[in-house]
C-alpha positions in Angstrom: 68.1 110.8 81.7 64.0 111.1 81.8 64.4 109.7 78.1 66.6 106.9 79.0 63.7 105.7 82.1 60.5 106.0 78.8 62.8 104.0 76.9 63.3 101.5 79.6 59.7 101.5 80.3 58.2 101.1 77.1 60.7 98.1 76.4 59.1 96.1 79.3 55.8 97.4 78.5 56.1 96.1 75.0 57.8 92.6 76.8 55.2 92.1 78.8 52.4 92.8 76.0 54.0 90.2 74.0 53.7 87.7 77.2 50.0 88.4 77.7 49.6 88.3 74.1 51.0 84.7 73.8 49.3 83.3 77.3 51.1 79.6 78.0 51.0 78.6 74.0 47.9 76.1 74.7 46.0 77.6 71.3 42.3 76.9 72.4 40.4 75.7 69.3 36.9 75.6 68.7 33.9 73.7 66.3 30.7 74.0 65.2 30.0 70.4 65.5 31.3 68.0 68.2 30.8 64.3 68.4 32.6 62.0 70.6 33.8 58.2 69.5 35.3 55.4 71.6 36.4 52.0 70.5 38.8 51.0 68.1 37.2 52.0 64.9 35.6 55.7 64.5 35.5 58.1 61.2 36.8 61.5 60.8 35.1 62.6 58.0 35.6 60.1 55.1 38.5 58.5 56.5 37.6 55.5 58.5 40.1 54.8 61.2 41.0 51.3 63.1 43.2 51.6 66.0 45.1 48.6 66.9 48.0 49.4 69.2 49.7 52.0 71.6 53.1 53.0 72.6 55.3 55.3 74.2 58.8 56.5 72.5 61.5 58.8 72.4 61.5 59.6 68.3 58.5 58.7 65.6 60.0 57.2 62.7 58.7 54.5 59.9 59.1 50.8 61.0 61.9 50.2 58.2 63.5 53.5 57.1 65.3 53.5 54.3 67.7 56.1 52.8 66.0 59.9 53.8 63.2 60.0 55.5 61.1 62.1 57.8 60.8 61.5 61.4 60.2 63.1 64.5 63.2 63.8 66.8 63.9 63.1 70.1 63.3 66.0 72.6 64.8 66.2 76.0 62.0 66.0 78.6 59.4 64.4 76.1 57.8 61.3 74.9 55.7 60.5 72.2 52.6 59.0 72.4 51.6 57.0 69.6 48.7 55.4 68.4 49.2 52.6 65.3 46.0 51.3 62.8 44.9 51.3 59.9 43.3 54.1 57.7 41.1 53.7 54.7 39.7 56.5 52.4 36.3 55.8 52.2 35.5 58.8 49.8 35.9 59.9 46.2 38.6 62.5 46.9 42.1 62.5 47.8 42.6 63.0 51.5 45.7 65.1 53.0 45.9 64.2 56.5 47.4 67.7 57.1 44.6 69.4 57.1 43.1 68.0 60.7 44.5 69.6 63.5 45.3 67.1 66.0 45.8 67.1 70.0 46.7 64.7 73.1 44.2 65.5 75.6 45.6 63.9 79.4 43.7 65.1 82.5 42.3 68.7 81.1 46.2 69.0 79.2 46.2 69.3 75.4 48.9 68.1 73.8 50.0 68.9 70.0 49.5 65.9 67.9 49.7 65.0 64.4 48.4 61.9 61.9 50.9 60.3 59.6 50.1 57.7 57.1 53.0 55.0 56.5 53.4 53.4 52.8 53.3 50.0 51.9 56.8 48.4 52.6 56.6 51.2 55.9 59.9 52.9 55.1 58.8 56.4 54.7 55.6 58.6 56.0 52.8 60.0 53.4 50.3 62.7 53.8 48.2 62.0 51.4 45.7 59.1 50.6 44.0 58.3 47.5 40.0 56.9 47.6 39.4 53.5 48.2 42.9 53.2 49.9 44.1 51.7 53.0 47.2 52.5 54.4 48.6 52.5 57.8 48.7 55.4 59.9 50.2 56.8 63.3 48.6 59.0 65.2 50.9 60.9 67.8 51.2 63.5 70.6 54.5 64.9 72.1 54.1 65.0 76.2 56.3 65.9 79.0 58.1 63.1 80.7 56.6 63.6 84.0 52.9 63.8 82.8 50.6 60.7 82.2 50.1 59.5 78.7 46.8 61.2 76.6 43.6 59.0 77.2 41.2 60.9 74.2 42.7 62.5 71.0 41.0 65.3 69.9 40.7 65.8 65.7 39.5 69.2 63.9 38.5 69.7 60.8 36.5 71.6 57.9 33.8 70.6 55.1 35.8 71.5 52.5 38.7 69.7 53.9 41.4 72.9 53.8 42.3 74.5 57.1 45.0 77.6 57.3 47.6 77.3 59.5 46.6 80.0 62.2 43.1 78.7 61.8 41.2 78.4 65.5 37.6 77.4 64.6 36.4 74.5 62.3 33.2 73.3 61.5 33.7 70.0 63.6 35.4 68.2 66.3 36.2 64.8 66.9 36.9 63.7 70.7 38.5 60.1 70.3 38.6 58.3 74.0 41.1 55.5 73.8 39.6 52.1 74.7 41.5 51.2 78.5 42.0 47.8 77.3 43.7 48.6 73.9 47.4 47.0 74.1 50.5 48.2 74.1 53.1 47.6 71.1 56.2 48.4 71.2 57.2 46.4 68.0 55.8 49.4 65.7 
């Protein structure tokens, strides 16, 4: 019996371990180097961005899908935030939008986000983007239904352009504020 009550006991213990561990899931991430942009054109590192439109939906997908393609799923209780424009590789390397960790950020709430780039006829999304390229992009953040819409987006990123998947600290941070009078599009 006394072994059955430590067993017992060190099961919660190791339950509520794990709970502390984890906090709420908001991952707090970190930069050496923070600048903050507003207006509808702003850089992350040699990609110069041009926002031109904003929506809210239910699913992310490419304007004209055709056959397979990769989108992102309705979620019960969720919208997607999405920012449309155009993105243009202003360096001499390939680019892999992947490798910025984005965020929604709505009154002190972050919000996981993510950049796609869309190809040329806009029937399936790219990650990558060669130099000297434009292509257009989306720029999204999943949110709860009952919570307001993100009004900044938050990008991170490293020098060398490769970040791990765990990673928490970067050497910068860009804190995108979205202009109030940018308009809404639902036609994307």
């Amino acid at each position: 019996i006394i072994m059955k009550k430590n067993w017992r006991k060190e099961i919660i213990c190791l339950c509520l371990s794990v709970l502390l561990l984890s906090g709420c899931g908001n991952t707090k991430y970190e930069a050496k180097d923070t600048v903050e942009r507003e207006g509808n054109t702003f850089q992350i590192g040699n990609l110069q961005l041009e926002v031109k439109s904003w929506d809210k939906r239910e699913e992310v997908k490419p304007k004209n899908p055709q056959g397979y393609y990769n989108h992102y799923k309705k979620e019960e209780g969720y919208y997607y935030h999405v920012l449309y424009g155009t993105l243009k590789n202003t360096g001499d390397k390939k680019v892999n939008v992947n490798q910025i960790k984005v965020e929604g950020l709505s009154n002190k709430e972050h919000y996981q986000g993510k950049i796609v780039l869309i190809n040329e006829i806009q029937s399936y999304f790219w990650e990558e983007i060669e130099p000297g390229v434009e292509l257009d992009f989306y720029i999204f953040s999943i949110v709860e239904k009952k919570e307001k819409a993100p009004s900044e987006y938050i990008f991170y990123f490293d020098e060398d352009g490769k970040i791990d998947k765990e990673q928490v600290s970067f050497d910068h941070k860009i804190k995108y504020s979205i202009p109030s009078e940018l308009k809404r599009d639902k036609e994307n």
